[in-house]
C-alpha positions in Angstrom: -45.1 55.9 -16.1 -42.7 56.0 -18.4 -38.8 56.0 -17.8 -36.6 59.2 -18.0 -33.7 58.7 -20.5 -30.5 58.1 -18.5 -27.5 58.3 -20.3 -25.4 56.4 -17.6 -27.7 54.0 -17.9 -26.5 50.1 -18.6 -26.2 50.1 -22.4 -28.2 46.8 -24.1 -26.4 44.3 -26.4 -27.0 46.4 -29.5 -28.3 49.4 -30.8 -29.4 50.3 -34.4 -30.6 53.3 -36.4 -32.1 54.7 -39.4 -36.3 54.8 -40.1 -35.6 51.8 -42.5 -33.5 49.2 -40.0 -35.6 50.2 -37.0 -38.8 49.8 -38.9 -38.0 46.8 -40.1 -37.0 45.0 -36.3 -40.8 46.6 -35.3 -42.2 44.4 -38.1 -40.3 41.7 -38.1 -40.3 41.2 -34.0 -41.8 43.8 -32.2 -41.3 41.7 -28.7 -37.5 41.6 -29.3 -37.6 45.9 -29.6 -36.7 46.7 -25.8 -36.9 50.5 -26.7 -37.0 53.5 -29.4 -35.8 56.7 -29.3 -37.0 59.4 -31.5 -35.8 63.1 -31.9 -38.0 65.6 -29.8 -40.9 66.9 -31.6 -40.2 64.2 -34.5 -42.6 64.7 -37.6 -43.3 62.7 -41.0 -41.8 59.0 -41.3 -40.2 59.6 -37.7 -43.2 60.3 -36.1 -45.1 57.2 -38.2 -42.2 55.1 -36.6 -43.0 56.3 -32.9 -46.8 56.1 -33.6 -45.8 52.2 -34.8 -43.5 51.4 -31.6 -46.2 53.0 -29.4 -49.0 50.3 -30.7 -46.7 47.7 -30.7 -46.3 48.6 -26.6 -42.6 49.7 -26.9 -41.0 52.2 -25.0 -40.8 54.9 -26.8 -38.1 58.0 -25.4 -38.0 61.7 -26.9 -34.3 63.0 -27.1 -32.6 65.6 -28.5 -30.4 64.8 -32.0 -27.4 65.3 -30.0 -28.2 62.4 -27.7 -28.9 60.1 -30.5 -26.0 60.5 -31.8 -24.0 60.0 -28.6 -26.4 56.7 -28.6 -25.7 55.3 -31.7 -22.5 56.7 -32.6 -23.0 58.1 -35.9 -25.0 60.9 -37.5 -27.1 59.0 -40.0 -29.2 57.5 -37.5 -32.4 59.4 -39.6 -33.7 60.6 -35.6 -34.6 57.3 -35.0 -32.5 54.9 -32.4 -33.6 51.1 -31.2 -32.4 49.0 -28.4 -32.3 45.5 -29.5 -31.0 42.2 -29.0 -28.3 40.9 -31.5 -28.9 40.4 -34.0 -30.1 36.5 -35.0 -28.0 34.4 -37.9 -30.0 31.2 -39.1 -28.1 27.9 -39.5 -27.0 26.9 -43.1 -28.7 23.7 -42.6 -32.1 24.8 -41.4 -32.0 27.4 -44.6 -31.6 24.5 -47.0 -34.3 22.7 -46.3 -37.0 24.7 -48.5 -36.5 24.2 -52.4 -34.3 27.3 -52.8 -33.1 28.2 -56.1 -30.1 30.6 -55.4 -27.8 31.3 -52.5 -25.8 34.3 -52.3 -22.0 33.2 -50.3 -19.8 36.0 -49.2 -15.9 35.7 -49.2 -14.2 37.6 -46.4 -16.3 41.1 -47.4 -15.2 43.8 -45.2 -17.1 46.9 -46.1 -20.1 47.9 -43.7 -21.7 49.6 -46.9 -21.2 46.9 -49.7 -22.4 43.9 -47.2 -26.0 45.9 -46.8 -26.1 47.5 -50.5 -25.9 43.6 -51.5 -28.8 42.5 -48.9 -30.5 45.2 -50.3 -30.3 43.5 -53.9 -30.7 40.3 -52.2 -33.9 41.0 -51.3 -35.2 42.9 -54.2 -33.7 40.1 -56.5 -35.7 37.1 -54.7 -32.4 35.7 -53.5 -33.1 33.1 -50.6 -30.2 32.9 -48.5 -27.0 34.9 -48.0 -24.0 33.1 -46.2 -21.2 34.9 -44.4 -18.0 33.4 -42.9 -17.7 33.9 -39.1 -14.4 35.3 -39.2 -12.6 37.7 -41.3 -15.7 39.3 -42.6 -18.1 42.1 -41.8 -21.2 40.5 -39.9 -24.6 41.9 -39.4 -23.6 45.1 -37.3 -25.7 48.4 -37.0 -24.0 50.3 -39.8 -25.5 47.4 -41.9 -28.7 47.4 -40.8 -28.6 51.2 -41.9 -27.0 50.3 -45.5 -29.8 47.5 -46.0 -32.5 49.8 -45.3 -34.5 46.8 -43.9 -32.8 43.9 -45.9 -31.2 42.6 -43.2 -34.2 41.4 -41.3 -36.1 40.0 -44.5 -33.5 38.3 -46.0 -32.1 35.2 -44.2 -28.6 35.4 -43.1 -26.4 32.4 -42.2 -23.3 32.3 -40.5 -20.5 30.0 -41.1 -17.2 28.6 -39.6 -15.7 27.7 -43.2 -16.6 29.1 -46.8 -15.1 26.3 -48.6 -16.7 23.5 -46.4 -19.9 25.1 -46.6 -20.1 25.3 -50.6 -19.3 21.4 -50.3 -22.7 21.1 -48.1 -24.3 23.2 -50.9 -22.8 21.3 -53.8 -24.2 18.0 -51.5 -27.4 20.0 -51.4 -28.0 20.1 -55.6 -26.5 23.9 -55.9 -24.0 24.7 -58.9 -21.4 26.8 -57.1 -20.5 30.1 -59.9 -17.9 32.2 -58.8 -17.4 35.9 -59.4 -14.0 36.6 -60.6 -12.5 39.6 -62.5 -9.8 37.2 -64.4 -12.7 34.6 -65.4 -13.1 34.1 -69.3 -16.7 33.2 -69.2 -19.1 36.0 -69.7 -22.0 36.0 -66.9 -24.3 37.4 -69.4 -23.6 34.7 -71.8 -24.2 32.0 -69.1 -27.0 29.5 -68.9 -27.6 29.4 -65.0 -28.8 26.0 -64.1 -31.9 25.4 -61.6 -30.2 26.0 -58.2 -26.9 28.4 -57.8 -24.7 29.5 -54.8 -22.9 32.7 -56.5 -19.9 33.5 -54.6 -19.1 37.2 -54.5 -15.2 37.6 -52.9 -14.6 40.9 -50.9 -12.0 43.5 -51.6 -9.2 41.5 -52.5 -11.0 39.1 -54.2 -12.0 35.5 -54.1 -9.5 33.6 -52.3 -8.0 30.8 -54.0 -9.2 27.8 -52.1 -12.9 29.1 -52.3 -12.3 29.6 -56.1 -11.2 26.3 -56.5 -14.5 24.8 -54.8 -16.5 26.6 -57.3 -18.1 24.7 -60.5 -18.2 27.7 -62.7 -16.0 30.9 -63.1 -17.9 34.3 -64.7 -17.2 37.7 -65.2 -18.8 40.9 -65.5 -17.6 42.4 -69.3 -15.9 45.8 -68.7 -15.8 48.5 -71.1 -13.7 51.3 -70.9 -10.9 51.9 -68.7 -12.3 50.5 -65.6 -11.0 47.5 -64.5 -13.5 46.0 -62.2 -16.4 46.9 -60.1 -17.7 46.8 -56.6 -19.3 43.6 -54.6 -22.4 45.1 -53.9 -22.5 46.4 -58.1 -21.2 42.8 -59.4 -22.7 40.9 -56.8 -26.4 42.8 -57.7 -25.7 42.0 -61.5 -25.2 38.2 -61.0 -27.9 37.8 -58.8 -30.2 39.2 -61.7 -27.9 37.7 -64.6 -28.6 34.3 -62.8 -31.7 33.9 -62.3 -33.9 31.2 -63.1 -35.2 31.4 -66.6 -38.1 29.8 -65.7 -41.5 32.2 -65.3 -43.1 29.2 -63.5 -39.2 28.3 -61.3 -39.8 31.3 -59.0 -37.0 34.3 -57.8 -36.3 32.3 -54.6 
């Protein structure tokens, strides 16, 4: 028999939301889903969703919208709430090991909504890895998973003590290291990307300047009009397109 829902009840390590996220952590690792909470009387995707976490043998709760949001904390969560574990960062070293031909290495981005817009692009642009420093960044939280509409979990994400460190490791590793930057006088369009890239996206301020001093290559996105720069999930989306391998037969990894 089934539990009732409890709202007292112990909370688990993480919770996340959205049809998209909680779809993807039922395809990706159904074992690891400890439970799914869908709004009472749920139809179209939602229901699809339960239908999926009831075959996959996960609990599966009916709750008012009002509860989900008290759940989850926000009201986007699409009817649809998961209990999971955290979520799981892969080591930069482990990631290396297949051929890969571009990296994607995040410079202190705080923004919840930028961070999953770019693993959104990340995945639909082939990009094999995306790196994030430990501290003073946005990691993998719920609100994310939500913005990445499933990225999150296809896309391999590694975590990192040091950004500068780690783009030695990828220079060690055969990657050119090209660096976004507003002030850059080399076009990205114009650029000839070379087999294997790391393209290093800085947050809201910027690249900082030890980071931009590790990298091989400066570029820029050309601005027209009086706008004078862009957001990190729009500049960081062109790049990873801009530098891609020109190579049919190369790949989009």
């Amino acid at each position: 028999m089934k539990r009732r829902f409890n709202v007292n009840q112990r909370p688990p390590t993480q919770r996340v939301y959205g049809i998209h996220a909680v779809a993807a952590r039922l395809e990706m690792a159904p074992p690891l889903v400890e439970r799914v909470y869908v709004r009472a009387e749920a139809s179209g995707r939602v229901a699809a969703l339960a239908a999926a976490a009831t075959r996959a043998g996960v609990e599966l709760q009916r709750i008012a919208p009002a509860v989900l949001r008290e759940l989850c904390g926000s009201d986007h969560h699409q009817g649809v709430v998961a209990d999971v574990p955290p979520f799981h960062y892969r080591d930069i070293e482990s990631v290396l090991i297949p051929k890969l031909a571009r990296v994607v290495v995040l410079d202190q981005l705080r923004d919840p909504q930028n961070f999953g817009a770019l693993l959104r692009s990340a995945e639909a642009a082939g990009v094999g890895c995306v790196v994030v420093p430990k501290d003073g960044a946005v990691r993998v939280t719920p609100s994310v998973e939500k913005a990445a509409a499933g990225a999150a979990m296809r896309v391999p994400v590694a975590l990192v003590v040091n950004v500068a460190r780690t783009l030695q490791t990828l220079k060690d590793a055969g990657f050119w290291i090209i660096g976004l930057s507003a002030r850059a006088p080399a076009d990205l369009f114009s650029y000839e990307p070379p087999a294997r890239v790391a393209i290093v996206l800085g947050g809201e301020e910027g690249l900082r300047r030890l980071v931009e001093e590790r990298c091989d290559v400066l570029l820029a996105v050309p601005m027209q009009g009086q706008a004078e720069s862009l957001n990190a999930s729009v500049a960081g989306a062109l790049a990873m397109y801009a530098l891609r391998p020109r190579s049919r037969t190369a790949g989009f990894a």
